[in-house]
N, C-alpha and C positions, 0 to 999 in steps of 0.2 A: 659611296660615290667619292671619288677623287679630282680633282682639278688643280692644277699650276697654279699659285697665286702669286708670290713675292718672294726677294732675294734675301737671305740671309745676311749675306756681305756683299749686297750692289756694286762697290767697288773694284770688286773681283774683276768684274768683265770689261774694266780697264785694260786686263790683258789681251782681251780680243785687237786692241793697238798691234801688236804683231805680226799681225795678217799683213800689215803695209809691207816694211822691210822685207817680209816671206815673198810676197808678191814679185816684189824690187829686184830682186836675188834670182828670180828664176825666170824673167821677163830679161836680164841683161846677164842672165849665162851664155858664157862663146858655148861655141856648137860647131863641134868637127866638121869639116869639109872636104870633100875628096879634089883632088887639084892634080888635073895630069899634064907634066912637062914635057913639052915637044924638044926643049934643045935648054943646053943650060943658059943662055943668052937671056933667057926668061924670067931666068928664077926669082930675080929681084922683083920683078914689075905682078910678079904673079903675089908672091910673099905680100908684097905690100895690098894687092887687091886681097886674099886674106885676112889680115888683119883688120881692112876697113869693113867685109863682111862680119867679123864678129863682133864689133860695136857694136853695130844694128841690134834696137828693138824689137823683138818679136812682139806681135799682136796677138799669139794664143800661146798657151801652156797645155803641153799634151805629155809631159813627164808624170808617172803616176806616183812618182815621191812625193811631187809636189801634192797632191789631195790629199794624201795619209798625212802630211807633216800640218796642211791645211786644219783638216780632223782633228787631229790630235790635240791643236793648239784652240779651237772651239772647244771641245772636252775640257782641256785644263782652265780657261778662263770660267765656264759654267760651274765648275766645281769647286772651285775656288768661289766664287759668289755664293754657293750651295743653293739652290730653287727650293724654294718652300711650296709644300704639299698639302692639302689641307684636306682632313677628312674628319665624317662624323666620332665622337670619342665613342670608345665601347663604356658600358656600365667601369663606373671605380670599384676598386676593393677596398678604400679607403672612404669612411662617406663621414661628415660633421653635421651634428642634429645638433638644432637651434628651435628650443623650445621656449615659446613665448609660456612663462611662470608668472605674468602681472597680475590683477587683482582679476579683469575683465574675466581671466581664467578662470577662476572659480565658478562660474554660471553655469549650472548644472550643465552636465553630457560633454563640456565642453572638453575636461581632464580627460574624458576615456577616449574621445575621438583624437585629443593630441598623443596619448599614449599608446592609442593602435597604430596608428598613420609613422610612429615613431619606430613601433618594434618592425613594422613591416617596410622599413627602410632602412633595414642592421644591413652590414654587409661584414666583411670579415676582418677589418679594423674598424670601429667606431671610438669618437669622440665623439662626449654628450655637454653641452653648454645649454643654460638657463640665459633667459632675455628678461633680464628685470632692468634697474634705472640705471645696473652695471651689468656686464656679464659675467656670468658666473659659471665658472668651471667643474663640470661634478666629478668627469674622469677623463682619459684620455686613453688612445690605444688599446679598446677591450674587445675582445672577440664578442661575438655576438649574445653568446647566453651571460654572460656578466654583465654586457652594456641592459639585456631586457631588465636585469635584475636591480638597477642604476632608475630605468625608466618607470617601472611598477613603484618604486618605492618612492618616486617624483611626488613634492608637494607644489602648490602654487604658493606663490607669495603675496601680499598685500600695496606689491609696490607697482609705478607706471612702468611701462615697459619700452625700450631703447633698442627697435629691433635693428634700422640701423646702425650703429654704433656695434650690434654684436654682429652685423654682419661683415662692418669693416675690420674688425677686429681678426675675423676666423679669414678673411681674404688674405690681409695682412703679413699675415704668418709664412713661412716658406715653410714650414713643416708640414703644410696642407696645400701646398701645390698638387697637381694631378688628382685631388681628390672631388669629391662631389659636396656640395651640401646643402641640406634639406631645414626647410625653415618651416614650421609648422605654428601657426596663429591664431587669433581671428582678426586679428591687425584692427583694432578696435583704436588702438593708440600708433598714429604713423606719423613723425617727424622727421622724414628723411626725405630725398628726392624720389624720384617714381623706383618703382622695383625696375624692372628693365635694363634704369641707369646701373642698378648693383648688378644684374644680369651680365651686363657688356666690361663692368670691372671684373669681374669675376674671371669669365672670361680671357679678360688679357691677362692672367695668371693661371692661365689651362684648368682653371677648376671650373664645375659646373653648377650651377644656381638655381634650385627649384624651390617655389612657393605654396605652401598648401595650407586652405584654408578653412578653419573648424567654425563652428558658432553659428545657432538659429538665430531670430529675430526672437527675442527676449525681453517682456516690459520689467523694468525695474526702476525703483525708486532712493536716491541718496540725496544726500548734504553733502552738499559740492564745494562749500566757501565757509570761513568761520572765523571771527577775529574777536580780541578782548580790548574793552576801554574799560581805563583806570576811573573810576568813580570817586578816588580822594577821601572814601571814606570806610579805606580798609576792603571794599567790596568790588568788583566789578562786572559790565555790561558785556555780554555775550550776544553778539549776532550770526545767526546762520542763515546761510540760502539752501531751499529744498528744491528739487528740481524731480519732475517728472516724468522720465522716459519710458512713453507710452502714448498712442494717438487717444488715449481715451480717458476722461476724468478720472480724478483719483480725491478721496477722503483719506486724510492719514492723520496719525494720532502723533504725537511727539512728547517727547517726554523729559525732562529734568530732574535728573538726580543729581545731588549735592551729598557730601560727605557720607561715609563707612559702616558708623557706630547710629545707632538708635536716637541722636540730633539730628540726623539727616533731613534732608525736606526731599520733598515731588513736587514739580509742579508740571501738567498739561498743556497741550495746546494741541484746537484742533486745525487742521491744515486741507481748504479744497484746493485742490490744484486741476488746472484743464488739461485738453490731453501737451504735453509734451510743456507743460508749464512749469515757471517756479516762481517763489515766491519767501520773502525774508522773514524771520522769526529774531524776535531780540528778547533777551530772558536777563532780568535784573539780578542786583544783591547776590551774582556768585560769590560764594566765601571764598578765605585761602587753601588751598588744599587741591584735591581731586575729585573733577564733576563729569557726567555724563548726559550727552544730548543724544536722545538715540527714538528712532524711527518707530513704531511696534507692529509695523505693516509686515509679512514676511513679502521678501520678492527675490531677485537674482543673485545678488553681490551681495553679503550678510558684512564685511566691513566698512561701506559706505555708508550702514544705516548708524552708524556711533560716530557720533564726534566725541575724543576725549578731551577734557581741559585740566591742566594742572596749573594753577596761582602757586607760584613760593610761599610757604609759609616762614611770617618771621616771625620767630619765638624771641620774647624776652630773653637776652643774653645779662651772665653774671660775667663781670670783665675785671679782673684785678691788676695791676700795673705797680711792677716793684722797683724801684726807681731809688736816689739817692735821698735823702733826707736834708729838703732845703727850700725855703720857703715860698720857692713860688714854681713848687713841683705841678702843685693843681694847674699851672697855666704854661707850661711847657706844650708845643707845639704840637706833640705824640697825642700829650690829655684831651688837648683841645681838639685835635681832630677826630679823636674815638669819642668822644662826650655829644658828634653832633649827630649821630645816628641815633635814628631810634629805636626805643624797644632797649637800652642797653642802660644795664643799673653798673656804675663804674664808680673801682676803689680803688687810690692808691696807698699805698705801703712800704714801709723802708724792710720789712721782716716778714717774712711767711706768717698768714694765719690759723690757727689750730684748723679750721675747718675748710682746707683747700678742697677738695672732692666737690667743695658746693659748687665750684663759681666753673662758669663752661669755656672760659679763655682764662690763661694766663701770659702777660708780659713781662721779656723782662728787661728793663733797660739801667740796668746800671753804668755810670759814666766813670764814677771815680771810686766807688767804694763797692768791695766784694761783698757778695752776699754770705753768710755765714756755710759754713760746709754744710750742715744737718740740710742746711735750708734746700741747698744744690740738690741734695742726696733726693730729698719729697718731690723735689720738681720734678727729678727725672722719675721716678717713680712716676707721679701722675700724669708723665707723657705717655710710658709705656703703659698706662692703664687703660689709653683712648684717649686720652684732653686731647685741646688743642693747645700747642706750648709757643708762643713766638719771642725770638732771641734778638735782640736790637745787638748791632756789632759795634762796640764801643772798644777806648783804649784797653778799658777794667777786661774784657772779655779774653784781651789777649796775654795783660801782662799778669794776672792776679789767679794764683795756683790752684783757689778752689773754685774758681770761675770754670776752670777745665775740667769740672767734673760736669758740664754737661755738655759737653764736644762726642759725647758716647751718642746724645741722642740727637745731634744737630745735623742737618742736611747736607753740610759742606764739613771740609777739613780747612782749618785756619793755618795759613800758613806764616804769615808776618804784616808787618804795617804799610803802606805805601804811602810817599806824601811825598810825592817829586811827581812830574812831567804834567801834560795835559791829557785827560779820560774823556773817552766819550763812552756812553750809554746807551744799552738799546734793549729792547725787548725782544725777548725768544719764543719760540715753542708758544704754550696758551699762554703767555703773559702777553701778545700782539692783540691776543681779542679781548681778556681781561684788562689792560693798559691802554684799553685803546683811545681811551679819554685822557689820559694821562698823557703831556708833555714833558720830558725828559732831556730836548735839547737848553733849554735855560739854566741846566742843574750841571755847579759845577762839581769837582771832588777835588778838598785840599789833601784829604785823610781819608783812609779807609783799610780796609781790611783784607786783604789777598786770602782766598783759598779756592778750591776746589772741591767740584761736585761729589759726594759719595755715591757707591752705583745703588741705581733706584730713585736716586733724589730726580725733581723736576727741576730745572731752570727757568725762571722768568724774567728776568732781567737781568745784564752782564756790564761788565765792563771791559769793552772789547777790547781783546785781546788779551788780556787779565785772566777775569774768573767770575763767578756767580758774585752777583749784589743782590736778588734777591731767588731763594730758594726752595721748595718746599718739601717732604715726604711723608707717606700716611706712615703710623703705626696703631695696628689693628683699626678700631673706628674714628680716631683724631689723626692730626695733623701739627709734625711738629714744620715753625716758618723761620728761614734764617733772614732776617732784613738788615745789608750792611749800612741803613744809612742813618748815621748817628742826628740825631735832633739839637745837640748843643748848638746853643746858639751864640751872639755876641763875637769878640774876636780870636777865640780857639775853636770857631765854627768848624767841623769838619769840611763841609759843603753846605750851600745857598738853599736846598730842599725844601728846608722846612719853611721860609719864607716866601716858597712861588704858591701861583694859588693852587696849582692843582695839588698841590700837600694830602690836604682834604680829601680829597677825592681819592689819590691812590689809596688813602688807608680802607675808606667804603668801601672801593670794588678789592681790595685784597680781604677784607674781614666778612662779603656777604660770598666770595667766593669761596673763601677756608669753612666757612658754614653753610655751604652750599644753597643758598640763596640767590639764586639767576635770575636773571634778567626774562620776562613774560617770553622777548622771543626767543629765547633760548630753553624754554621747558616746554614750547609748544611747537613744533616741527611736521614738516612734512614727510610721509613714506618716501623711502628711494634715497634720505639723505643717507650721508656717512662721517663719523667723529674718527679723527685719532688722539689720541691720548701720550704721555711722554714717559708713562708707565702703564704695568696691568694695571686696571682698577675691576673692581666685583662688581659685573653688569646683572639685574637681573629685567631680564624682559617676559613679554607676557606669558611665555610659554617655559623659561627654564633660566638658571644660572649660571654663568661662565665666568672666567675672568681672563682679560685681554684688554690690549692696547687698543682696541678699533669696536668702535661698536656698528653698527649696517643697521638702520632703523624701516625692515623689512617686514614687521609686520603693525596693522592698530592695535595702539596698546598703550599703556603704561609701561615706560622704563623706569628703574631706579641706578643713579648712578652717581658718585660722586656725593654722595650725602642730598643727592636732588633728584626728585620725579621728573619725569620728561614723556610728554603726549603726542604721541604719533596720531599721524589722521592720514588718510588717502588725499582726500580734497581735489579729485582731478575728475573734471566731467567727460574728459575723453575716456578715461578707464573705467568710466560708471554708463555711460550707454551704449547697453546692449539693444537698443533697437533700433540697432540697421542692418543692412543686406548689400554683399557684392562688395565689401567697404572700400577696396582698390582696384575693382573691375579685374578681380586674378582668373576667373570662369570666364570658360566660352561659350558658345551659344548652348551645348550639351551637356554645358557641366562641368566639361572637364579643365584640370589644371593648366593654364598655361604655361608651355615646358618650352624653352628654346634648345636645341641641337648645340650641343658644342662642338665647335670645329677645331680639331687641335691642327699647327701647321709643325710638320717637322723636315728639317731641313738636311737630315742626314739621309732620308730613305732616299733618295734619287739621288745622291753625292756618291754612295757607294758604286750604284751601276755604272757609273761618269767613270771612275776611278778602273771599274774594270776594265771599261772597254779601251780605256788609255791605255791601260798596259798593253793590250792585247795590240792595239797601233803600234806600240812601243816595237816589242815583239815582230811586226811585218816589215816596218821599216828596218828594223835592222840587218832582219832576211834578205832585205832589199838591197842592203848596201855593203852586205856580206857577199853577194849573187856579182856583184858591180865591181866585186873588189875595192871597193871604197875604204874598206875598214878590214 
């Protein structure tokens, strides 16, 4: 079916205005008269009554130019606006599958029924997109037997799922104009406006919008919420909420496991819950390490039944600190702020000693006196062996020759000394969330140290528009750290640093970060997040190892990353009950999908036959006025 709807360029028919003047023109054209002279005595009084006859207005137009020229000019002003047509769209050759891959997916039958409803909507270009907490691209433009082969080897993921967000995503695009696309669910998790609303966007981008929807009524049982309190005594308190989706009571077992190796402990709990009930569990004296809360009921969604928790462990650190030889090296600012961490046995030393290998940091801050060559030569050694090596940037660093034998392993290039103008300070890249306690506008710079990052190195703090002040890069399993802010104090202070209070503090969150020691919330996360990094680092998650700048915490698990475990959990009760039905009313009374017609309008189809029939006007008048001798 076809109907007239709207003007392309309304404006157009502004030209229909020409019809006036047309009108004007042939309403006060003269028009020959026949005039018979009886005697020339006449001629004047005749002449003049002529000319006052062809003033006169006519009241009708019976010239037939005038119609065609009429015509002609209705043709060109509607063509010129161009009338929009509007008709049902035929099926696209172009179709985009938007497979919801969240957790909910996983509930048995639900994978096969998105993966049939998938293949049996290929057309002969397909793009395949996953709906996890981002969307995710698997391929693009593949014919049909490649895209099946795309869709069989489809896994679900453990994350919520963002189906809006991928469906503004694929509307978005102009690559996917005139195309169709197919969203397939069970819309267990909907944060977006009604479908409809994406129906009628979609639409105003000629594409077309169908929803289809998988998933029975399903009882299943998870741990929906879970947090840690610090106990103050090395230990902490573990609370979870269990939740029951199901109209019908449930007895469940729960379970605590604590640590790896053969210390480990179990501890029970049993859990009644009523139908569609929940109810909190709090489990004492977790250790530091890696624990598990997990369900032993089998039901729908097998990663909502584990909570994982990871505590930082902090190990006893040996900390050496090589400094100048002078008697109140012990109370130097550097010492005193490394001395108030715990867990840390710290040495200071004017000389390397025989047994470097033992101690798990070494610093080195000499201000005025070089450390011997052999000495430089073991350090850099013990960097490239995995230590952690961290380099305080002092005058000694730049102007003393054996100093520069460890600029091989250091994370910047030194370039010269600075000690003119005014600096500001800021934090970059992870030094924003690592520094985030740290104050840096009260900290002045009289002196310091100019260089530049080498590639690989991270940056954490700068001095804008300068160069790194503080820096870091891995080698193999340590970490060597360049920190340009000298600790002298008194009146050859570099800068003010070391007497603001947060002194202290930068050194804490720089020394549990270099030993990878986080923060509780920062090693316990939710699925769906996503990390970038300012380098690769060696991600391994629960199923495999990679290395890359970005980690996607996509499935429950255990990560390790950065010298630190990190615990994924689901924890989302929209992605864990599976017992509903109809969940956005997408069925109609039969069953079947609600599918809206798309009407595409095009404004060239009827612009062309305009265009014909003008010419062909064109063409009669001319006839016309060739016949007339006009032309």
């Amino acid at each position: 079916m076809i109907l007239p709807m709207d003007f392309e360029f309304s404006q157009g028919l502004a030209a229909l205005a020409g019809i006036i003047p047309l009108t004007i023109i042939y309403l006060l054209k003269p028009r020959p008269k026949n005039v018979i002279l009886p005697s020339l005595m006449f001629v004047r009084r005749i002449s003049q009554n002529v000319l006052d006859s062809r003033r006169t207005i006519s009241t009708k137009i019976t010239d037939p130019l005038f119609f065609i020229q009429l015509l002609a000019l209705i043709l060109l002003s509607t063509a010129i606006a161009g009338p929009l047509l509007e008709e049902v769209k035929a099926d696209s050759e172009k179709v985009i599958i938007i497979i919801d891959s969240s957790a909910s997916m996983t509930a048995r039958d639900r994978v096969d029924a998105a993966k049939a409803i998938a293949i049996d909507s290929l057309a002969e270009e397909n793009t395949i997109i996953t709906a996890e907490s981002i969307p995710v691209v698997l391929a693009k433009a593949l014919d049909a037997d490649d895209a099946k082969g795309v869709i069989d080897s489809l896994e679900m993921r453990n994350t919520p799922a963002d189906i809006p967000k991928a469906i503004l995503t694929v509307v978005n695009e102009k690559e996917n104009e005139n195309g169709k696309v197919v969203v397939i669910s069970d819309f267990e998790n909907w944060a977006g406006r009604t479908p409809e609303t994406y129906i009628r966007i979609a639409n105003t981008k000629n594409m077309e919008l169908e929803f289809r929807q998988v998933g029975d009524k399903t009882a299943n049982y998870a741990i929906v919420d879970g947090y840690l309190k610090d106990r103050n005594d090395g230990t902490y308190e573990y609370t979870c909420t269990v939740k029951n989706f199901n109209n019908e009571s449930a007895d469940l077992e729960v379970q605590l496991e604590s640590g790896t190796d053969s210390s480990g402990t179990e501890v029970s709990s049993s859990v009644q819950l009523e139908g569609l009930g929940a109810q909190q569990i709090k489990f004492s004296n977790i250790p530091q390490g890696a624990s598990t809360v997990r369900i032993l009921n089998e039901d729908a969604i097998p990663c909502d039944n584990i909570a994982y928790i990871s505590i930082p462990e902090v190990k006893p650190k040996k900390v050496l600190v090589l400094t100048d030889p002078e008697e109140n090296a012990g109370k130097s600012p550097l010492i005193t702020a490394i001395s108030l961490l715990p867990d840390i046995h710290l040495e200071v030393r004017q000389s390397l000693p025989d047994n470097v290998t033992e101690y798990d940091t070494i610093i080195v801050n000499s201000k005025e006196k070089s450390l011997p060559a052999l000495d430089v030569l073991e350090i850099v050694a013990y960097a490239k062996s995995g230590k952690d090596l961290i380099v305080i940037g002092n005058e000694c660093l730049y102007d003393s020759l054996p100093m520069h034998g460890l600029y091989s392993v250091l994370p910047v290039n030194i370039i010269s000394v600075e000690d003119e103008g005014s600096h500001t300070i800021e934090t970059v890249g992870s030094g924003k969330n690592i520094f985030e306690d740290v104050t840096f506008g009260e900290v002045y710079l009289r002196r310091f140290l100019v260089t530049t990052p080498k590639e690989g190195a991270s940056v954490l703090a700068e001095v804008k528009g300068t160069g790194p002040l503080v820096s870091m890069q891995s080698i193999k399993n340590g970490t060597v750290t360049y920190v340009g802010f000298s600790d002298t104090t008194g009146k050859d202070a570099w800068n003010n640093f070391a007497t603001t209070p947060t002194y202290p503090v930068f050194w804490v969150k720089l020394l549990r970060y270099m030993w990878g020691v986080g923060d509780i919330s920062e090693t316990n996360v939710n699925t769906g997040r996503y990390q970038a990094f300012d380098q690769d680092v060696l991600i391994k998650t629960p199923t495999e190892t990679i290395s890359s700048s970005f980690v996607y915490y996509d499935e429950c698990g255990l990560y390790s990353l950065n010298q630190k475990t990190v615990a994924a959990n689901l924890y989302d009760s929209m992605e864990s009950n599976t017992f509903t039905e109809k969940r956005l009313n997408l069925t109609g009374e039969n069953g079947e999908i609600k599918k809206l017609e798309l009407r595409t309008k095009f404004p060239d189809k009827l612009r062309k036959y305009l265009i014909y029939a003008l010419l062909l006007l064109l063409i009669i008048e001319n006839a016309v006025m060739f016949r007339r001798r006009i032309i």
